[in-house]
Residue, then its C-alpha position, 0 to 999 in steps of 0.5 A: x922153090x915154093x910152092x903155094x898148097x890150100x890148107x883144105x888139102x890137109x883135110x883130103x890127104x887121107x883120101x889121095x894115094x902116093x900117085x895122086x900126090x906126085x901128079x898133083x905136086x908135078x901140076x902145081x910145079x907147072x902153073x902159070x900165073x893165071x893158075x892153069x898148067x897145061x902138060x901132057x900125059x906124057x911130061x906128067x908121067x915122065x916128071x913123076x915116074x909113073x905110067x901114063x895109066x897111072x897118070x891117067x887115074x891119078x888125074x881123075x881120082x884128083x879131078x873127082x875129089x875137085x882138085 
């Protein structure tokens, strides 16, 4: 597997929590070749562990730090 992460990320880890990081591994896992995914909150929260809640933060945490 391989997975293709922006060196920027380095300079974000410090503000992403454990959740962020799974929901954001879970979606980069999914994209297709014009670099969109489109998975439900369900698969997300299924694939990662976490609730649907959970994912739902996630995403806007990650959607506010312009991931």
């Amino acid at each position: 597997m391989f997975v293709k992460v922006n060196v920027s990320l380095r300079e974000a880890l410090k503000d992403l929590t454990g959740n962020d990081l799974k929901v954001l591994l879970a979606l980069g896992l999914r994209v297709n070749g014009e670099r969109k995914a489109w998975p439900s909150l369900k698969t997300l929260a299924q694939e990662t562990g976490l609730t649907r809640a959970q994912t739902q933060w996630a995403i806007g945490h990650l959607t506010r730090a312009s991931f």
